[in-house]
VOPAGU-2260 file (C-alpha; in pm, 1 decimal, decimal comma):
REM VOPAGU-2260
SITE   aa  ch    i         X         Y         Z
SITE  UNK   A    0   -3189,9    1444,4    -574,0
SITE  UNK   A    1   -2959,4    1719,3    -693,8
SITE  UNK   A    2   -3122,9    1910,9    -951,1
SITE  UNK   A    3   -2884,7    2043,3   -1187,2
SITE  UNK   A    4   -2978,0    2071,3   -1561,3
SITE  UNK   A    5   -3334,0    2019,6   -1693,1
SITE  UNK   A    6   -3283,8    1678,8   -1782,1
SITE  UNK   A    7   -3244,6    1650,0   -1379,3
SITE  UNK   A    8   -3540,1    1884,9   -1300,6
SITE  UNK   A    9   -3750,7    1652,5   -1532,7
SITE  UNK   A   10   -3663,5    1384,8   -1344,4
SITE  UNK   A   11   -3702,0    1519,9   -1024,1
SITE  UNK   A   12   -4047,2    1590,0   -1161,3
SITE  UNK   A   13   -4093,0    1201,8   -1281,9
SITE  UNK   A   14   -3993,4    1064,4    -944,7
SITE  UNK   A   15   -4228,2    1293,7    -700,2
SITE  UNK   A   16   -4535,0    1121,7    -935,9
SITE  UNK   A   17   -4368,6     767,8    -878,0
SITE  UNK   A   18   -4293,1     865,9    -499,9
SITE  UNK   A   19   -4685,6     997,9    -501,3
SITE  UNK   A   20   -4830,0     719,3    -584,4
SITE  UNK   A   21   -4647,2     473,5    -404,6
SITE  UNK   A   22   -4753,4     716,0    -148,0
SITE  UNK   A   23   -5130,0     624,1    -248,2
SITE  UNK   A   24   -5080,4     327,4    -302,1
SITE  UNK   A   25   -4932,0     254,8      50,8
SITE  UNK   A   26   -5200,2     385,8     189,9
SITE  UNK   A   27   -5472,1     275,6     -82,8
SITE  UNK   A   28   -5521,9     -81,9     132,4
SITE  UNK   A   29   -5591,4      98,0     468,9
SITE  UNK   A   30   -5870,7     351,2     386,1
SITE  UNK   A   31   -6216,3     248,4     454,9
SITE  UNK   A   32   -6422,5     506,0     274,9
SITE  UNK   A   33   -6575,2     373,9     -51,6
SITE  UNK   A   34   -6537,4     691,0    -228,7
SITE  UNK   A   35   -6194,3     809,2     -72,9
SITE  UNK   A   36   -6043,2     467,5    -192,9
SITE  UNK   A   37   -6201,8     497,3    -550,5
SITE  UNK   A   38   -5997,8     822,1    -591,2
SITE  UNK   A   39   -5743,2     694,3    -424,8
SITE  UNK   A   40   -5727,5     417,4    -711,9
SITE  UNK   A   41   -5777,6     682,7    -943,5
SITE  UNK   A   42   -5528,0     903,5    -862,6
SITE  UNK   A   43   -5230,3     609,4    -792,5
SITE  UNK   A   44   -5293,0     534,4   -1202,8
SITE  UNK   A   45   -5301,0     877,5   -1275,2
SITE  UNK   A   46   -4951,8     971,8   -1130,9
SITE  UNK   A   47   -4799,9     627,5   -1283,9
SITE  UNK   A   48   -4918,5     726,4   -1612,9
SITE  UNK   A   49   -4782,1    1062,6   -1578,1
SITE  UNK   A   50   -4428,1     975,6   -1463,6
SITE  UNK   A   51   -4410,7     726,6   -1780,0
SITE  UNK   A   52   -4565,7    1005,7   -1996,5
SITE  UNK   A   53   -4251,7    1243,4   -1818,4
SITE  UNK   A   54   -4021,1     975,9   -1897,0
SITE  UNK   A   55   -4138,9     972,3   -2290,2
SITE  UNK   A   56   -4072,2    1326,9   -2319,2
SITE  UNK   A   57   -3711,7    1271,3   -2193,7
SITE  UNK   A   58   -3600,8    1045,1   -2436,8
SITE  UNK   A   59   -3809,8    1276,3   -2683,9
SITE  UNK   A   60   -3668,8    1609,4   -2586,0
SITE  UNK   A   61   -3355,1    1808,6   -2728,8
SITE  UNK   A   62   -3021,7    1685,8   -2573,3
SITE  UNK   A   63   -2940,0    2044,7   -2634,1
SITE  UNK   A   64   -3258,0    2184,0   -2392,2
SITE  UNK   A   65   -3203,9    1880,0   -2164,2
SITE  UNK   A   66   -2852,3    1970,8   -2078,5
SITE  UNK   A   67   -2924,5    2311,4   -2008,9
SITE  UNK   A   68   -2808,8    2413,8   -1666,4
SITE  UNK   A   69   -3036,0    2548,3   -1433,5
SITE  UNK   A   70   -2862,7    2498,7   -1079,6
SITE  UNK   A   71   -2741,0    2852,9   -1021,3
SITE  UNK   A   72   -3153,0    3000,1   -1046,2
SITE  UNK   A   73   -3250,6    2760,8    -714,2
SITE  UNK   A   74   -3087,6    3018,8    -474,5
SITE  UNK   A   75   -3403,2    3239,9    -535,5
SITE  UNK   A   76   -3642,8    2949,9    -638,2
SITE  UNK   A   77   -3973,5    2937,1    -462,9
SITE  UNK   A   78   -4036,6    2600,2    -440,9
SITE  UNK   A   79   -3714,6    2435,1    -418,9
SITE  UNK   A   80   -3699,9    2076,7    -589,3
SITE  UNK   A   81   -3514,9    1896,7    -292,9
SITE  UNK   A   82   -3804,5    2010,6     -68,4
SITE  UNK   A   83   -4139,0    1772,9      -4,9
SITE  UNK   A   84   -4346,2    1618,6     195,5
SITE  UNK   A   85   -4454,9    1273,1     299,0
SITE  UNK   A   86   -4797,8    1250,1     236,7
SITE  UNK   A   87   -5040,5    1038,3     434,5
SITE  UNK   A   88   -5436,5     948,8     305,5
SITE  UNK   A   89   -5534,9     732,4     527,3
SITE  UNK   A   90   -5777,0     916,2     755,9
SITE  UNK   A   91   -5859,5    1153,9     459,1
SITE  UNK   A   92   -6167,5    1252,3     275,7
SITE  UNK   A   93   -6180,7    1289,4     -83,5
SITE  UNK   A   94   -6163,1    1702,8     -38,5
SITE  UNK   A   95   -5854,8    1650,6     152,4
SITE  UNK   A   96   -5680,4    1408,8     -22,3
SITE  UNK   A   97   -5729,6    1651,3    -387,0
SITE  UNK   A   98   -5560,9    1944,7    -206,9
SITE  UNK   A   99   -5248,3    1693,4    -107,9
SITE  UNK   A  100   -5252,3    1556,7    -451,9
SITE  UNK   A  101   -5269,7    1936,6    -621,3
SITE  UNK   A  102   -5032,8    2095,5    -402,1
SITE  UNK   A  103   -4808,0    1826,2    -528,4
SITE  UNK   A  104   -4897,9    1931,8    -871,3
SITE  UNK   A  105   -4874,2    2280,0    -807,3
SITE  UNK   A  106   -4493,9    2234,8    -630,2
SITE  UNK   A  107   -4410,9    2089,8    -937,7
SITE  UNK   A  108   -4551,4    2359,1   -1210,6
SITE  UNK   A  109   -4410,1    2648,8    -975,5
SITE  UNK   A  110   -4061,6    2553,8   -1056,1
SITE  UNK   A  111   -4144,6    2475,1   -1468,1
SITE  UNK   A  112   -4224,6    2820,1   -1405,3
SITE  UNK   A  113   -3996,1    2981,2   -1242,3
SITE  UNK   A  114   -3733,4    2770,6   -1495,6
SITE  UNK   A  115   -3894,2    2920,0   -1759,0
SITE  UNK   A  116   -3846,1    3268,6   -1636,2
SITE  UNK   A  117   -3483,2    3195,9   -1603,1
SITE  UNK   A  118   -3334,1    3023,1   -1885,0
SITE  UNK   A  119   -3229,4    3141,7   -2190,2
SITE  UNK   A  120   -3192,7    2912,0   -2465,6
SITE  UNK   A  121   -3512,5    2886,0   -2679,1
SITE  UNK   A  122   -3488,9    2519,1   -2710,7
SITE  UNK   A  123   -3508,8    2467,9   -2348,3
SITE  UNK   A  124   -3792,0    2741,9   -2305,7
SITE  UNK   A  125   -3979,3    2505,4   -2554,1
SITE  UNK   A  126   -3885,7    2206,2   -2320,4
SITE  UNK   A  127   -4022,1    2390,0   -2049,2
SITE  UNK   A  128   -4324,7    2515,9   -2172,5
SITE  UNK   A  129   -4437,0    2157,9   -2273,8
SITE  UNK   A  130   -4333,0    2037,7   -1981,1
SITE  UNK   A  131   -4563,9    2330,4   -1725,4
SITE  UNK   A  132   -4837,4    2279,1   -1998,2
SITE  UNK   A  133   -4856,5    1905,9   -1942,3
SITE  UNK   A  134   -4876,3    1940,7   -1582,3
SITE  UNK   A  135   -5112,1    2225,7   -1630,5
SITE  UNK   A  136   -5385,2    1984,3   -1844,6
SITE  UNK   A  137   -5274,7    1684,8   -1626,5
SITE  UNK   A  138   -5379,4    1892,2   -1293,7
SITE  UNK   A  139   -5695,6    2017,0   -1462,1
SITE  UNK   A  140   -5794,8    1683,7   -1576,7
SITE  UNK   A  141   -5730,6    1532,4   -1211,3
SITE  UNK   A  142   -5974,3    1816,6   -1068,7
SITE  UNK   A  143   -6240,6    1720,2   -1355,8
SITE  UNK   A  144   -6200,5    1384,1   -1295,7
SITE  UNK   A  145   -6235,3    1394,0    -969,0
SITE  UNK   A  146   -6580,4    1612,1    -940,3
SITE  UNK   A  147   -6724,1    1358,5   -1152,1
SITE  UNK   A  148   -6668,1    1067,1    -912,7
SITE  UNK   A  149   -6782,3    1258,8    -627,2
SITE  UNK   A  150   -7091,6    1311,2    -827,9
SITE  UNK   A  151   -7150,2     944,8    -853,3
């Protein structure tokens, strides 16, 4: 996907969750460890619920901020939004499978930042600052979330 504008870099967002947890849930039916495929589970919802919540917040958001063009700043960019990987959990413990899921997350908030260093118009900073904080919660609730089912 060519990322041009935020409305684009929002949706590049909303489709690696979708394309994560098909990921997951690809592999969800092959793993045979109880607790990897509860988080597995877990984590599948999580990123569907996410995407939608990222969809929401398009049709919510300034057409002004959304329209804002942001192609000429991926030249420097240090996670560029074309790149990714395919991910693969099913020979993965819980431990591993987090740090797959996070770097995802972390991909993700490195360019909301990095956009937000760039543009200029304060209705798309405000886009972009609700958009890195909701990634920011969403990864910290994962990683909560997560430590309590291994504790189970």
């Amino acid at each position: 996907m060519r990322v041009e504008t935020l409305e684009d870099a929002l949706e590049w967002a909303r489709r690696t969750h979708v394309r994560l947890a098909g990921q997951i849930e690809r592999d969800l039916g092959k793993v045979t460890n109880e607790r990897s495929r509860m988080l597995l589970d877990y984590l599948a919802k999580h990123e569907r619920t996410l995407s939608e919540t990222l969809e929401m917040t398009r049709h919510d958001a300034s057409p002004a901020a959304l329209h804002t063009w942001c192609y000429e700043y991926f030249e420097n960019a240090p996670s560029h939004p074309e790149s990714h990987e395919a991910a693969d959990f099913r020979e993965l413990a819980p431990d591993a499978i987090m740090r797959k899921v996070l770097a995802e997350h972390e991909h993700i908030g490195d360019l909301f930042r990095y956009l937000r260093d760039q543009v200029e118009p304060p209705t798309a900073h405000e886009l972009i600052d609700n958009l890195l904080s909701l990634e920011e919660h969403e990864t910290m609730r994962l990683v909560r979330d997560a430590e309590r089912m291994e504790d189970l």
